[in-house]
VOKETOR-177678 format. One record per residue (C-alpha): residue in three letters; z, y, x. Coordinates in steps of 0.1 Angstrom, whole numbers, plus 5000, padded with zeros to 4 digits. Layout:
BEGIN
AlaZYX...
***
This chain:
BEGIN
Unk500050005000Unk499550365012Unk501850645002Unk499550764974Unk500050454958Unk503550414958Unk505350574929Unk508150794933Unk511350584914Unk513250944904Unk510551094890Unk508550814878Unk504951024873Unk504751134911Unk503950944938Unk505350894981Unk502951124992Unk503951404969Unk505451664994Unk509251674982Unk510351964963Unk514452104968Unk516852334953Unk520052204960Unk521852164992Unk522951855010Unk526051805034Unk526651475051Unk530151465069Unk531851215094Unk534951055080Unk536650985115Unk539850675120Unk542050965136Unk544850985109Unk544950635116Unk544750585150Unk546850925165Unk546950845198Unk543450745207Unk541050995223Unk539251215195Unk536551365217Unk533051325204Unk530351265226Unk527151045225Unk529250745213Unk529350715177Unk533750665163Unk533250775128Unk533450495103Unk532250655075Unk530750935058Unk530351155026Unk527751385009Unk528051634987Unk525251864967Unk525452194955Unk523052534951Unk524652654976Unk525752575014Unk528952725012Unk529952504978Unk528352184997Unk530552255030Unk534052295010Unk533151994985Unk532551765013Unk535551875032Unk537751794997Unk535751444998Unk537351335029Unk540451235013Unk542351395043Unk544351655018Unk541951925026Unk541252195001Unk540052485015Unk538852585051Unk542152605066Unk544552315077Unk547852365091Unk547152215126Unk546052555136Unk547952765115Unk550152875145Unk547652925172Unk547053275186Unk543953435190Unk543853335226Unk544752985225Unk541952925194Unk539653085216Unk540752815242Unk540952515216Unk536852605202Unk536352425242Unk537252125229Unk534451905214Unk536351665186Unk536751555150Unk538751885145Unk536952155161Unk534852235126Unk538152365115Unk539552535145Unk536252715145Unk537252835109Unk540852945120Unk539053125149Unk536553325127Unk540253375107Unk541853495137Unk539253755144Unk537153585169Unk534053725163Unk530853505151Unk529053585182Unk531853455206Unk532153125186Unk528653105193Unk528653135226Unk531452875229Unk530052585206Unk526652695202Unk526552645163Unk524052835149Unk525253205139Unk523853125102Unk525852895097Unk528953085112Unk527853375090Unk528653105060Unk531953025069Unk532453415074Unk531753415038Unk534153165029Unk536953305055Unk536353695040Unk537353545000Unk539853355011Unk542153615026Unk541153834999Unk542853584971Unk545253514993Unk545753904996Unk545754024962Unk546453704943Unk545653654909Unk544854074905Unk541653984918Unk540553694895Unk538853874866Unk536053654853Unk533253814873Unk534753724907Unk536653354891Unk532753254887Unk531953374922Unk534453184943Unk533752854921Unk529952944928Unk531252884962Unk533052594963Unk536352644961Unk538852434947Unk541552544918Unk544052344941Unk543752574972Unk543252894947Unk546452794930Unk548352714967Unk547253124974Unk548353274943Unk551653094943Unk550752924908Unk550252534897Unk546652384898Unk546952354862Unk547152704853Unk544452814873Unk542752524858Unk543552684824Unk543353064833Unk539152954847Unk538652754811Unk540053014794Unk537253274807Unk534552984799Unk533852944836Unk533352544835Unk531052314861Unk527152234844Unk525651894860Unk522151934880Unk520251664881Unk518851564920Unk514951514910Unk513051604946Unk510951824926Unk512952134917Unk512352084879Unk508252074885Unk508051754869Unk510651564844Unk512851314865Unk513751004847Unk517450964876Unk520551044860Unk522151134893Unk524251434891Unk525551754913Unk528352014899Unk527152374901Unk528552714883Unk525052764873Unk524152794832Unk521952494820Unk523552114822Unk520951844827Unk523151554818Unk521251304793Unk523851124773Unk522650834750Unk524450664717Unk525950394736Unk529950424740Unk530550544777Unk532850394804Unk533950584838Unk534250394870Unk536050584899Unk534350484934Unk536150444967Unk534950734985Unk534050725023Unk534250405041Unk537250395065Unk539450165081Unk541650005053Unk539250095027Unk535749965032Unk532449855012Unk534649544998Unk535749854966Unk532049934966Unk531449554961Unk534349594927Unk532449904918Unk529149824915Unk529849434898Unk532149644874Unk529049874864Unk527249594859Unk529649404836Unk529649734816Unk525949714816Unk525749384806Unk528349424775Unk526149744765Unk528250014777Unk527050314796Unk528450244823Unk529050584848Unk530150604886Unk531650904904Unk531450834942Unk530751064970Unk529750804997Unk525750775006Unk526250465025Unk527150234994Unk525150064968Unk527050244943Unk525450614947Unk522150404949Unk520450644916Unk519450314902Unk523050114899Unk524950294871Unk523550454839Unk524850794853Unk525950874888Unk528051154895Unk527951254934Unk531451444936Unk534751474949Unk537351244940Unk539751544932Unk541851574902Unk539451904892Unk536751724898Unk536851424883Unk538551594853Unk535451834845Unk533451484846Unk535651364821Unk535451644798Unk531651604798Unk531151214792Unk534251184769Unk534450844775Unk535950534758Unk538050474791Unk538250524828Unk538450174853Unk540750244884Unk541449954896Unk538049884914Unk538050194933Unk540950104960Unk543950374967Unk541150664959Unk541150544921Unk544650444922Unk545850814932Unk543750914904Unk544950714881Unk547951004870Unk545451264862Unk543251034840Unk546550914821Unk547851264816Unk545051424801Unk544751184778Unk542050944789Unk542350554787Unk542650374815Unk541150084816Unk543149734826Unk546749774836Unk548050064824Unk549250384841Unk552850314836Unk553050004851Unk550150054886Unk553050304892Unk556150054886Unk554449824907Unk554250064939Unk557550194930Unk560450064952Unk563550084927Unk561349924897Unk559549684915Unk562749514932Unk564449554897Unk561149324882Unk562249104911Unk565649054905Unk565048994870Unk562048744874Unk564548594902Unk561748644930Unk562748704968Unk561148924989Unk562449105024Unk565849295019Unk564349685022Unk565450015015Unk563550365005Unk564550655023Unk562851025030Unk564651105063Unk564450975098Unk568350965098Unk568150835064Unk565850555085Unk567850515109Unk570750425088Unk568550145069Unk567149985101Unk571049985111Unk572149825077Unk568749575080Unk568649455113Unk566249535132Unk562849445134Unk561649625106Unk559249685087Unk558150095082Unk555550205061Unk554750515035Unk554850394997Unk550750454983Unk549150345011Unk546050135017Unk545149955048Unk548649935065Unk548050315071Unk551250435092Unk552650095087Unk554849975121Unk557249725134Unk560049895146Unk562349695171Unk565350015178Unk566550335169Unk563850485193Unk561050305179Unk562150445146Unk562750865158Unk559150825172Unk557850695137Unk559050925115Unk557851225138Unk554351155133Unk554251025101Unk555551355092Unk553351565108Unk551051495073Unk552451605040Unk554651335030Unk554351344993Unk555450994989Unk558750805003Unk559550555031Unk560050175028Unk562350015054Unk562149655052Unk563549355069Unk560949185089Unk560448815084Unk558548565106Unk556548325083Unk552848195073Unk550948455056Unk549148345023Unk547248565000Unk545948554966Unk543748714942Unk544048654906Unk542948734870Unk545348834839Unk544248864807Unk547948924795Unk548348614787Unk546748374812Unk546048364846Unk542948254869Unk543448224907Unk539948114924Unk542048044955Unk544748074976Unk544248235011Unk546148125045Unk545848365073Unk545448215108Unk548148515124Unk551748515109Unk553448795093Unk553349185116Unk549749135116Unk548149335087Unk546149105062Unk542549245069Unk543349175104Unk544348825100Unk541848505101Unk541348405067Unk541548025056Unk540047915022Unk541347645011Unk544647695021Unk546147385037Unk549747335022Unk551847125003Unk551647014968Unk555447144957Unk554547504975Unk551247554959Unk552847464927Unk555547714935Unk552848024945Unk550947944909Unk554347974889Unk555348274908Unk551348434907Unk551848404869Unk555348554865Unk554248834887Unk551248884867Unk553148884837Unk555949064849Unk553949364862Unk551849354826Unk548649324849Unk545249314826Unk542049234851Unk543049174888Unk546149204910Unk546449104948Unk549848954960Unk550848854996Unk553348625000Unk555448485034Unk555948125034Unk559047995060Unk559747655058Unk559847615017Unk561147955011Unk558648164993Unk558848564998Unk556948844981Unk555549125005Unk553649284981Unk551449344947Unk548749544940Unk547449524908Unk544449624913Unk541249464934Unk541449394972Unk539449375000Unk539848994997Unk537349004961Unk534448944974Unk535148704998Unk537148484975Unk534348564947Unk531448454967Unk533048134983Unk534447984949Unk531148114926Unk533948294902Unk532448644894Unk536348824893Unk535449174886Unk532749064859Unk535948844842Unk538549144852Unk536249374833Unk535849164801Unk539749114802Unk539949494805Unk538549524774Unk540249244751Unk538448954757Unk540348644766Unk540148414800Unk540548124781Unk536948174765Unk535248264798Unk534247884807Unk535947884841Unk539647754832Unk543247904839Unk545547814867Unk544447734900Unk540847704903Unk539747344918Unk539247384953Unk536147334975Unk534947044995Unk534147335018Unk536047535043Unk535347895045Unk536848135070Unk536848525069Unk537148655110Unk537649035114Unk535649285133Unk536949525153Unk535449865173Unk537849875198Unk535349965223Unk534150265208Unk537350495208Unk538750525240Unk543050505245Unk543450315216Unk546250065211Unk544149725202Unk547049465195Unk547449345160Unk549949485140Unk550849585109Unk548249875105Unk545149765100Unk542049815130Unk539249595119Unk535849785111Unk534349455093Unk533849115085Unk532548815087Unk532548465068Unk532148095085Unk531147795062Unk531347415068Unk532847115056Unk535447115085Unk537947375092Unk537247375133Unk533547435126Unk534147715096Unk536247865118Unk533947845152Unk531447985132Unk533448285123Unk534648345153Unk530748335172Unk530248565142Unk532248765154Unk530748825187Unk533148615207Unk531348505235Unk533048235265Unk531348165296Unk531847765305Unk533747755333Unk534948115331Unk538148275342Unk541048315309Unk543548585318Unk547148545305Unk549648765302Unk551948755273Unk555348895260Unk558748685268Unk558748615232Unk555648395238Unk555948275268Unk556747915255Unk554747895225Unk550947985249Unk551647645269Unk549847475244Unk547047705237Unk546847735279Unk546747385279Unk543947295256Unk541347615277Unk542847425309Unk541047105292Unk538047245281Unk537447405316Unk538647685321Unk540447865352Unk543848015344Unk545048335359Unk548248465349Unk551148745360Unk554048615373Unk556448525346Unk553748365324Unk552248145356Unk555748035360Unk556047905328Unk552547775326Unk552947585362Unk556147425354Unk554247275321Unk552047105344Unk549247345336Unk547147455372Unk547947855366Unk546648095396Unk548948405402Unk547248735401Unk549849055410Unk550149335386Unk548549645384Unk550449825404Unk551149545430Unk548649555464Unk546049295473Unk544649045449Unk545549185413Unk544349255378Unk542149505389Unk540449315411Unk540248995390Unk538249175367Unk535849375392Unk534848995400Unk533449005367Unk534248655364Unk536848675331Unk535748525302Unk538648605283Unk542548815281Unk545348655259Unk547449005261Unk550949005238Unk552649345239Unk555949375250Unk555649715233Unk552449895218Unk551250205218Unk552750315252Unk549850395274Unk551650425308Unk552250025308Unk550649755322Unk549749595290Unk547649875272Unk546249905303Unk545349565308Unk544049565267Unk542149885273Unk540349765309Unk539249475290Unk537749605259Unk536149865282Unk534249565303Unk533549405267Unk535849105275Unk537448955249Unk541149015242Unk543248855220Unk546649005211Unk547948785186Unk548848425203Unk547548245166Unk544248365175Unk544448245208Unk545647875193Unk542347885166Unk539947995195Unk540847695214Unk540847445185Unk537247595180Unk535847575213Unk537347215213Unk535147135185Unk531947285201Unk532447065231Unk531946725211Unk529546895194Unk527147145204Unk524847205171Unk526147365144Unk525747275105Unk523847465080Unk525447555051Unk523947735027Unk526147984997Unk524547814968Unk525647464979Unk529647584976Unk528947764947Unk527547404932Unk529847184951
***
């Protein structure tokens, strides 16, 4: 086909070679891993560390700039953040040097500071029209912030909104609540109209309902007589929150579609299937703010909103939706919130006679202190409302636990702190389906790691491989939580499993990154049945059971991805918060080959013969001689530092010394200039410290692209693998469909 030929899918009456047409504005902008990862070096150069991204359209620049800023889920509002807020004029002047995720703003404090547009220039050589925008932007800023809500007569209320800014940040400068500003802009009949994105500027009719928010005075939106149903996307992609909630958003739309609903997204990431113009019956390309997903709202009117899909992005939402007087969809308001709520969730507990770690809530780092104290430390630290282990930590003493609490508060800290006990166990995980009344589970999940490694970090094992009592005792206790939380569609619960005793970690009602996976390995569509149960229908009459689901003849294993390599002076050991980038699944009838699959997946690669580096924590030093034992077998030289080769050699395992970093002659340094290690088994001591040998060791590693493993579990599986590829060599075929039929 040439271009001619080839019609145009938005407009359906032009064709590829029709030159496009535009009059709207586009801004695409990074979403970086740096609230995550706060030590590790945010410099930008020519390798890529963003994981994500979001775009946002508008009629003008300035309005596309500030919405994609709000999109970024980083609590931004406006063009200032407080990082800067106390610089002088001088030292932003120095800071504009500095090429990283944060400069966009520091160039906006500088132009705030009185750094004139030429000087910024000359600094960061962004173009001066584009300086001359964020002028703009900087000028009406200080003016609201100067004269409050004097200045917000209806003439200049439509001006600033023509501009992007957000009722949140106007609010924050008048001294006033979102809401009444909200109110006070309805009130003068200043209200968001929907502009269809056509590539044709309106010369031809567009048959795309995608959709942009501008101040202008026509809306474009083509409603039809079907009842309407709002999903909330995921926003960007970022660690903790990847495409696994675009997976749950577009199979919800779909469901919708298929039951004849209109079924509408409102997502703001152009990486994902959902903000594909062709998924939903109307896309919304927006923020996912409480403004605006609430002027959406008002537009569609719809029979009910689904949150659950959307991960913690929906789930934050979730308040504003109930308030204002919109259904939600699936588990209710009430009870998403007694679920992440500390006091009501361990009262549910109690009642449904369920154990879980001893913990405590506190807002305070001497309040923390003082529970660690009470616990017994290690423990457990994490924010309430958080996805992907975000700020989560082991904490082993009081110092661990001062450090922790200073940069978790260096964010707003709208939410409090949970300080549990931390309890040494297997890791299992499932995902299930209520309808109220029943419950499916397609599977229950064993992780490879055990517990202080986050879930989407772990190696996941489906089937699980346990006894007949305990899986009997995690269906019972799926159910009562199911019921006990009032979950309708899906909820996510991790247990800890030490000996026979079964502890809760936690419960999410609501989909997980674990949907997919589980969905595509046991042929069970969940979201399609967490939909239909959303909206009344029974799992009884859905044709795939209740209870467990039968498991498969076939082992499948899920193997993180991590991007280690890509952000320099980051801590790489597993732990609680969650690293990995992606995924990827291994399939066969035997666990050792599912699982060497996943791992060469992976991009693990061993040279035969190579050189394995060991160097573990006291902690570990016993429980490596068998892992050490079985590379020994299979080949593999042994290097280890002192304490570990001692331990290795007086097993009977042939261990070489190798000095320390610091230590003269033959030492780590130079066992890897030989370029002859295949692998490093490296168990912290403690994390996160740069100036010891182990992060060094971890870093020096990933920076040579050897494989390191952090986690002596994941040492263990590698070996059982390799083991298998020795008898072995070719690999079996397995294709989807045959599980799906099995």
């Amino acid at each position: 086909y040439t271009l001619d030929e080839i019609k145009n899918a938005v407009t359906g009456n032009t064709y590829a070679s029709f030159e496009p047409s535009i009059d709207y504005i586009v801004c695409k902008f990074p979403r970086w891993p740096f609230d995550k990862f706060v030590s590790a070096d945010r410099k930008l150069g020519t390798k890529m560390k963003a994981t994500g991204e979001v775009m946002s359209i508008s009629d003008s620049f300035e309005s596309a700039m500030l919405k994609s800023m709000r999109s970024l889920e980083l609590n931004v509002f406006s063009s200032e953040v407080n990082l800067f807020s106390g610089l002088s004029k001088e030292q932003l002047v120095d800071r504009l040097h500095v090429q990283d995720d944060q400069r966009i703003f520091c160039v906006f404090a500088a132009l705030r500071a009185g750094v004139s547009v030429q000087e910024v220039y000359d600094i960061t050589k962004i173009d001066t029209w584009f300086l001359n925008k964020f002028a703009t932007i900087i000028k009406n800023e200080e003016k609201i912030k100067a004269e409050k809500l004097a200045c917000l007569d209806k003439e200049y209320m439509l001006y600033v909104k023509k501009l992007g800014f957000a009722d949140k940040a106007i609010a924050e400068w008048c001294g006033v609540s979102e809401k009444e500003i909200r109110k006070m802009r309805v009130d003068m009949g200043i209200v968001p109209v929907y502009n269809t994105v056509d590539t044709c500027a309106g010369e031809y009719k567009a048959y795309s309902d995608y959709y942009y928010s501008t101040y202008q005075t026509q809306s474009e939106v083509r409603k039809t007589d079907k009842k309407t149903v709002v999903v909330l996307g995921s926003g960007p992609i970022r660690i903790g929150q990847g495409v696994e909630f675009d997976y749950c958003s577009v199979h919800c739309v779909w469901a919708l579609k298929k039951l004849g609903y209109d079924a509408v997204i409102i997502n703001n990431n152009p990486e994902t299937v959902s903000t594909d113009f062709d998924t939903s019956d109307r896309l919304y390309f927006e923020p996912l703010t409480n403004e605006e997903v609430l002027n959406i709202l008002e537009v569609e009117k719809p029979e009910g909103v689904f949150v659950q899909f959307g991960g913690q992005t929906a789930i934050k939402l979730a308040k504003t939706v109930h308030e204002n007087g919109y259904k939600i969809f699936g588990t209710t308001f009430e009870d998403i919130n007694n679920a992440e709520d500390r006091e009501e969730f361990d009262a549910l507990l109690t009642q449904l006679d369920l154990a879980r770690p001893k913990g405590k809530t506190v807002f305070t780092a001497e309040q923390a202190l003082s529970a660690a104290e009470e616990l017994g430390y290690p423990v457990l630290v994490r924010p309430s409302y958080v996805l992907g282990g975000q700020g989560m930590e082991i904490c082993y003493n009081a110092e661990d636990i001062t450090k922790y609490m200073s940069i978790i508060n260096l964010n707003t800290q709208e939410h409090p702190i949970l300080v549990d006990q931390y309890i040494m166990g297997k890791e299992l995980e499932v995902d299930a389906i209520c309808d109220g009344k029943n419950i499916l589970i397609p599977g229950i999940m064993e992780h490879v790691e055990r517990t202080g490694v986050h879930s989407g970090d772990s190696i996941a094992v489906y089937p699980a491989t346990l006894d007949k009592d305990v899986v009997e005792n995690i269906i019972e206790t799926t159910r009562k939580l199911a019921f006990g939380t009032k979950t309708v569609g899906l909820i996510n619960i991790q247990y800890i499993l030490r000996g026979k005793d079964l502890y809760i970690i936690e419960v999410n009602p609501r989909s997980s990154r674990t949907v997919p996976y589980i969905s595509k390995v046991t042929g069970i569509p969940m979201v399609q049945l967490a939909v239909r149960c959303s909206l009344g229908e029974d799992l009884a009459s859905m044709g795939y059971g209740t209870g467990l689901h039968p498991a498969s003849s076939y082992y499948a294993v899920k193997v993180p991805v991590f991007s280690n390599e890509k952000i320099p002076d980051l801590e790489i050991s597993l732990s609680p918060e969650m690293k990995s980038t992606g995924e990827v699944l291994g399939l066969s009838k035997s666990y050792p080959e599912a699982l060497l699959k996943g791992l060469l997946a992976s991009g693990i690669r061993l040279k035969d013969g190579g050189i394995i580096l060991i160097s573990v924590a006291d902690i570990h030093k016993q429980e490596i001689v068998e892992t050490a034992q079985a590379f020994s077998d299979l080949g593999f030289e042994l290097y280890a530092t002192g304490g570990t080769a001692h331990v290795l050699n007086k097993n009977f395992i042939p261990t070489n010394v190798i000095g320390k970093l610091k230590d003269k002659g033959d030492n780590i340094e130079t066992l890897f200039a030989s370029e002859k290690v295949c692998l490093v088994i490296n168990t912290p001591t403690r994390g996160h410290d740069s100036t010891r040998d182990g992060f060094k060791i971890r870093r020096m590693a990933i920076e040579r692209g050897i494989t390191c493993m952090t986690a002596p579990d994941t040492a263990n599986a590698l070996a059982k693998a390799l083991k298998l590829k020795k008898k072995d060599k070719d690999l079996n075929l397995v294709c989807l469909g045959d599980i799906k039929n099995d």
